[in-house]
N, C-alpha and C positions, 0 to 999 in steps of 0.2 A: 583441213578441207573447207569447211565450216567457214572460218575466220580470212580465207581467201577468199570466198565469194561474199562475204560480211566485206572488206575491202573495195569489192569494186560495185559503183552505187550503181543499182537499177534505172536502166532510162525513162522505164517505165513508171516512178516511185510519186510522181506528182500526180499523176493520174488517178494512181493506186489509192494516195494517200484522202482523193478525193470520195470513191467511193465505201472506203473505212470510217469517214466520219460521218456520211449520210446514217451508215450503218451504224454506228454507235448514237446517232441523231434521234433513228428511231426505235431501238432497245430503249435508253431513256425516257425518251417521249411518252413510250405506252403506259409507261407507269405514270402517267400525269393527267394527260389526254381525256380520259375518262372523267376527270375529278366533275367539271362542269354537268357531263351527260347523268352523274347519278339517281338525280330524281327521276329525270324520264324513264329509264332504264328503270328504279321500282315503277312507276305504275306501267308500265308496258309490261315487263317481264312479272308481276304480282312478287316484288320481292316485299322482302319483313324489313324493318330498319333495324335489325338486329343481322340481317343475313347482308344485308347491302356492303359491308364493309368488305367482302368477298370478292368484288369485282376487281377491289385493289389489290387486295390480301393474295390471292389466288396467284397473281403476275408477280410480285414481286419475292414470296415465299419461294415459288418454284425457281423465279431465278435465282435468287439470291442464295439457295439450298442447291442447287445442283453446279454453279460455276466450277467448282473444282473439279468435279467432274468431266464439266465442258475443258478447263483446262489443260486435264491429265490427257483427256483422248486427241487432242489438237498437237500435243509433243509428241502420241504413240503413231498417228495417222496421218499429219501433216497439215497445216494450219488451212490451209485454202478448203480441202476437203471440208472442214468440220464447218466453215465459215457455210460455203454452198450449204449442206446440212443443217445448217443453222437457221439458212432462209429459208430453206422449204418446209420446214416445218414450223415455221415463222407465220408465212402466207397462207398457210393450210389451215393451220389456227385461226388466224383473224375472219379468214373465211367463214370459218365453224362460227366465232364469235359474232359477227357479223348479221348470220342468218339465227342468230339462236332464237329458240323457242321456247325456253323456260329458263329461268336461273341455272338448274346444272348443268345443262347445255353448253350457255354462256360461260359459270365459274371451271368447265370443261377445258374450254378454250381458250378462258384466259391461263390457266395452269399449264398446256401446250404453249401457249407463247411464251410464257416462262422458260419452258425448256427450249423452245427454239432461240431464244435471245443468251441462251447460258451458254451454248455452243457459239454465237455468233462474237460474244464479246472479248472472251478472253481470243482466241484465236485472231482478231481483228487489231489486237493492242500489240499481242506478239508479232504481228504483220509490220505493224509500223516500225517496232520497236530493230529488228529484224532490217530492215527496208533504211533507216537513215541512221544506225548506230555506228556507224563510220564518219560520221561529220558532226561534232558533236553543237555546233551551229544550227545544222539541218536539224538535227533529234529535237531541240529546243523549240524550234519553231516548227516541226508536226505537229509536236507536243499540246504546243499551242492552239492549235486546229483543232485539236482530240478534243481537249479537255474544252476549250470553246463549244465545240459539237454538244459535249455531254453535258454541260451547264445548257444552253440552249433548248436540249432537248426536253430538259425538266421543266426550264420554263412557259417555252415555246408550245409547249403542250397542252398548259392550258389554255391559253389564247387559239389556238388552233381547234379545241376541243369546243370554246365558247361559238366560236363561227361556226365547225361543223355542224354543232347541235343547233344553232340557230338557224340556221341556212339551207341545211341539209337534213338528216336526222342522226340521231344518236348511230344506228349502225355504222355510219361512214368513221364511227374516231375508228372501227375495227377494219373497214373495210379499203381505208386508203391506203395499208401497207399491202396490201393484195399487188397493185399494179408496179409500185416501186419493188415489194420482194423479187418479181418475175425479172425484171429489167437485172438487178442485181444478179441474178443466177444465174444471165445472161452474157452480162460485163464480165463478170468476177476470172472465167477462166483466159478470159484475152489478155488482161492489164496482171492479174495478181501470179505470182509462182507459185508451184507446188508446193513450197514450204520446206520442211525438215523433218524425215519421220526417223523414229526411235522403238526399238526391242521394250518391252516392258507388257504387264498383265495392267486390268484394271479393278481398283477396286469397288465392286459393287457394292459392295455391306458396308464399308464406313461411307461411302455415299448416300444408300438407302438411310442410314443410322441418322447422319446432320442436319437431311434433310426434312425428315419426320420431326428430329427435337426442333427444329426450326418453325415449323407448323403447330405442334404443340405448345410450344413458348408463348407463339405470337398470337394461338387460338386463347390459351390459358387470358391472355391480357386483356383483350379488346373481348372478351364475355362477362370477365372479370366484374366489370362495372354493373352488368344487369343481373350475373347470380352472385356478386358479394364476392369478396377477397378469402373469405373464409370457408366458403364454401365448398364441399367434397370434391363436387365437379373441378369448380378451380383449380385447387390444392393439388388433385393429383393429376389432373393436365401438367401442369409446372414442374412436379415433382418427375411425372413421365417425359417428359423434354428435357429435361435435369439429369434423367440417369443416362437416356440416350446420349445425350452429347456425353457425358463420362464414357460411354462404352464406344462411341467413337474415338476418345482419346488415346483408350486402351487400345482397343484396334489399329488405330495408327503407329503404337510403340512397339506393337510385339509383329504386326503385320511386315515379309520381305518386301514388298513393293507397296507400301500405304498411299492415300490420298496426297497428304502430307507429310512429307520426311519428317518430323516434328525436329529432332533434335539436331538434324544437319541444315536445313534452310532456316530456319530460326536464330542458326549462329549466324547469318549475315548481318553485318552491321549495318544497323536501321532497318532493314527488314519488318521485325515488329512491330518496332516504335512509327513506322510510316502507317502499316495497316491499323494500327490502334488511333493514330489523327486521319487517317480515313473514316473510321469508324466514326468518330467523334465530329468528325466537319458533315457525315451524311447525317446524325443523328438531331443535330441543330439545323442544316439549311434544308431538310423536307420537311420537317413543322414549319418552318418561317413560310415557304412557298405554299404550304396544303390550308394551313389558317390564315392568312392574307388572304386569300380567296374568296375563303369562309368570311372572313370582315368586309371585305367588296360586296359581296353579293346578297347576304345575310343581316349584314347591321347596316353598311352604307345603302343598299338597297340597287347596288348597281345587277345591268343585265349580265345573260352570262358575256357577251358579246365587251360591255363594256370592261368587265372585270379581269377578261382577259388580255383587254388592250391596255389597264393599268399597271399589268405586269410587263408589258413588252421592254420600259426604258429600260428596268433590270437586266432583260435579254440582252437588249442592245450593248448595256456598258459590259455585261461580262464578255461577249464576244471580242471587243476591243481590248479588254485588259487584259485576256487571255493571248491574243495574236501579236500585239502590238507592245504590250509592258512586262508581261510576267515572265519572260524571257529575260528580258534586257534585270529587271530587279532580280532575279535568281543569279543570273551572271556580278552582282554587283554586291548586293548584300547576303546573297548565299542562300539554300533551302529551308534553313532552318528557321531564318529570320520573318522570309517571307510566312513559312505557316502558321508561325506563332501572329504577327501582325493579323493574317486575314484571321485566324479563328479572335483574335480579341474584336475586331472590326466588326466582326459575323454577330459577335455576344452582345457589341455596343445595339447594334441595329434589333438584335431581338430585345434588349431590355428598353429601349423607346417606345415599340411596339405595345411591350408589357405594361407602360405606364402612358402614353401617350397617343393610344387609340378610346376615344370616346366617340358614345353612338349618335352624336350629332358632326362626326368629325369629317373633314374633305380633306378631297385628296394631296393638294398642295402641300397644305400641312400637317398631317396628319402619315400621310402614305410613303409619299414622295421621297422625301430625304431619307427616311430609315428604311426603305428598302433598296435605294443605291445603294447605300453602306453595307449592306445586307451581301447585297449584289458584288463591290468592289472586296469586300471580305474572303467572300467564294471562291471568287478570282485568280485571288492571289494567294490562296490555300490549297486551291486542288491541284494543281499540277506538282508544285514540289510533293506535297503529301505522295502522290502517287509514284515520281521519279525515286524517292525512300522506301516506299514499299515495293519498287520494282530491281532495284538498284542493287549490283553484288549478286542477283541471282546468275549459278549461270547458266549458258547457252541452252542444256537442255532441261532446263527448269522454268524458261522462260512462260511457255505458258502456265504453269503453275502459277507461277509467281505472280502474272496477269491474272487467276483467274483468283486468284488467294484476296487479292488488291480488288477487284471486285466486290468479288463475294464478302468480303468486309464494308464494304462500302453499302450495298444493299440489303446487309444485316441488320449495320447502324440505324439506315433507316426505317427499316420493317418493325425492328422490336422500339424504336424511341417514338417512333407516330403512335403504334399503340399503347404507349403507355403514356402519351401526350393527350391524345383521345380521351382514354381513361381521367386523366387527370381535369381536360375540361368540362368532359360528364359529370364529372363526381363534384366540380364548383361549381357549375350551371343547375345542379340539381338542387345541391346549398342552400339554394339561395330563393327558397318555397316563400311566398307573398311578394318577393320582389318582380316588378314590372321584367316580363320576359327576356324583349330586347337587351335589356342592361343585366338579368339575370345569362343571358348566351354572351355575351361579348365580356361578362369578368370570366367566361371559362375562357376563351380565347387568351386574355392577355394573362391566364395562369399558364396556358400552353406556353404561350412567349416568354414567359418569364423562366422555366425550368428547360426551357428550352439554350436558353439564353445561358443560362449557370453550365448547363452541358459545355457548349465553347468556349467559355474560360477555364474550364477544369481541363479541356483538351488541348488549348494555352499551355496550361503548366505542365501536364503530362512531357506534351514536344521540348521545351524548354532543360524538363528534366531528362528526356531520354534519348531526345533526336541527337547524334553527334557531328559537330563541323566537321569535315573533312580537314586534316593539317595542312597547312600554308606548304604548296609547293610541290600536293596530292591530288 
């Protein structure tokens, strides 16, 4: 039944496909958006620079810890549903964030938007996925749209977040998904179908379980640097998000209906080896995009306003390489080829960064060139990455499968930023009698540089695990 209405394409799918990428636009975005507003946001909100990292942490923790969740309920209740529920508790959050009146207020809100964007994205990938996997021309080129949208949105965000806050105030980077969510919850039931719903229980507990060691992990890291590696507190944060995710495991092995089938979608071929270079292309290009930033506005001295317009060519070219090339080079030299090329690309451009940003440096040369490559790297990694971590699941795994690919994907980033953090803290502090400036910007190009070592090791990883498909398959 299924595979006959998968047969005949939606009239409605170019429309559809329009306001899915908005959507996945601004899930993205919000994890970026804010980078620029963070000072203001402490002294407005009296936060500590110890608790400031919370504004991020908070978004991307809760998305990134409850996607499979978001995924599981989108296969049990129907994709469209969870999507609309996705925004309304999207819009409601940003609202709360928007108006907040003290830090928990805010790190309230921002943790609600997490959950509303965990709902919204896997459901929104199974849509497309769902919507053109009858043409496999069409799938290529949504594709393309998608993963354009969700590069864009990481970039786009802070350049958007530099305007808002300049122009406007810090509330608006929360406040402008207010009027697009509504519109969405609007559109969504005229252009998108109900979806596909499915018999099944949900797991709460190995949900509760992933999402805690997630938080703990990411808490243990980014404290790590101001109480010491060794210290109590540390040690068993880490060791407490260490045994959680073990008893998630366990959970999932012995549970009838688990989060993750562990041992039957795992045998899809490339399956893991996609979500492990998701993992690895997220863990390298949010350092590259969150310390560029940092280098604009901090060592080059630019505004937020300018700093975010030196990220725009990035945007630009990934938009294009995504819509226009990464189709046509997937079809020609195949998925694997391409992931390995961009994560080498992505590692080229952070190791120039690592050695070729100096605190008298412009943008021309200094910026320019190794963040296109940065940029064309990306490009041409995320879509196949994701097409292998989506690929072989089937029909009603789909959202998992999306939400699995995610949630790898905003893991990578959450736990590599902070232990990038960490590691430019811990060089910038090094470096006592050395003049400031040049003492902050060698932690920056130690970020870049381990940062960078991430992408080739994720290079080899795919090389070694990702498999071609046979000639004539």
């Amino acid at each position: 039944m299924m595979n006959q209405a998968l047969s005949l394409p939606d009239p409605r799918r170019w429309k559809a496909l329009v306001l899915l990428c908005i959507a996945n636009f601004m899930v993205i975005m919000d994890t970026s958006i804010i980078g620029v507003a963070l000072p203001v946001i402490k002294e407005s909100l009296g936060y500590t620079q110890a608790n400031l990292q919370w504004v991020f942490n908070a978004y991307v923790i809760f998305f990134g810890g409850l996607l499979l969740l978001g995924g599981r309920l989108s296969d049990l209740f129907g994709q469209r549903r969870m999507f609309m529920w996705g925004f309304s508790i999207l819009t409601l959050a940003s609202l709360l964030a928007g108006l907040a009146w003290n830090e928990e207020s805010l790190n309230i809100g921002r943790a609600l938007q997490g959950f509303g964007s965990a709902l919204i994205a896997p459901s929104a990938l199974t849509i497309v996925m769902m919507l053109f996997s009858g043409n496999p021309k069409e799938l290529g080129k949504a594709l393309g749209f998608w993963g354009a949208s969700a590069a864009a949105g990481g970039s786009a965000g802070v350049f958007l977040g530099g305007v808002i806050t300049q122009w406007l105030s810090w509330e608006w980077t929360f406040l402008i998904n207010v009027p697009i969510g509504i519109v969405a919850i609007l559109v969504a039931p005229k252009i998108l179908s109900k979806g596909v719903r499915r018999k099944g229980s949900i797991d709460v507990i190995g949900s509760i379980s992933v999402t805690a060691s997630l938080v703990l992990v990411v808490y243990g890291i980014v404290t790590a640097e101001h109480n010491g590696w060794s210290a109590p507190t540390t040690v068993w944060t880490l060791v407490s998000g260490a045994v959680l995710f073990v008893l998630f495991l366990i959970i999932q092995a012995v549970k009838k209906e688990p989060l993750i089938p562990l041992f039957r979608i795992f045998k899809t071929p490339n399956l893991a080896a996609g979500n492990i270079a998701l993992i690895m292309l997220s863990a390298a290009w949010i350092p590259l995009w969150f310390f560029l930033n940092l280098y604009l506005q901090q060592v080059l001295k630019f505004s937020a306003f300018a700093g975010g317009l030196g990220l725009l060519p990035m945007t630009i070219l990934i938009a294009i390489c995504m819509i226009f090339v990464s189709g046509k080079l997937i079809a020609k030299i195949g998925v694997k080829a391409n992931v390995v090329i961009g994560l080498i690309a992505l590692g080229g451009s952070l190791l120039l960064f690592a050695t070729n940003t100096p605190v008298d440096g412009n943008f021309a040369t200094h910026v320019l060139p190794a963040s296109l490559l940065g940029a064309l790297g990306m490009s041409l990694a995320y879509i196949p990455a994701t097409m292998s971590a989506m690929s072989g699941a089937k029909p009603e795994e789909a959202g998992l499968a999306s939400g699995l690919a995610n949630t790898s994907y905003q893991i990578g980033s959450a736990i590599s930023l902070a232990i990038m953090v960490a590691i430019a803290a811990s060089r910038t502090a090094s470096q006592a009698g050395t003049d400031q400036l040049i003492a902050l910007n060698e932690g920056f190009q130690q970020a870049f540089l381990w940062s960078g070592i991430i992408a080739i090791i994720g290079a080899i990883l795919v090389i070694l695990f990702i498999r071609s498909p046979k000639p004539g398959k």
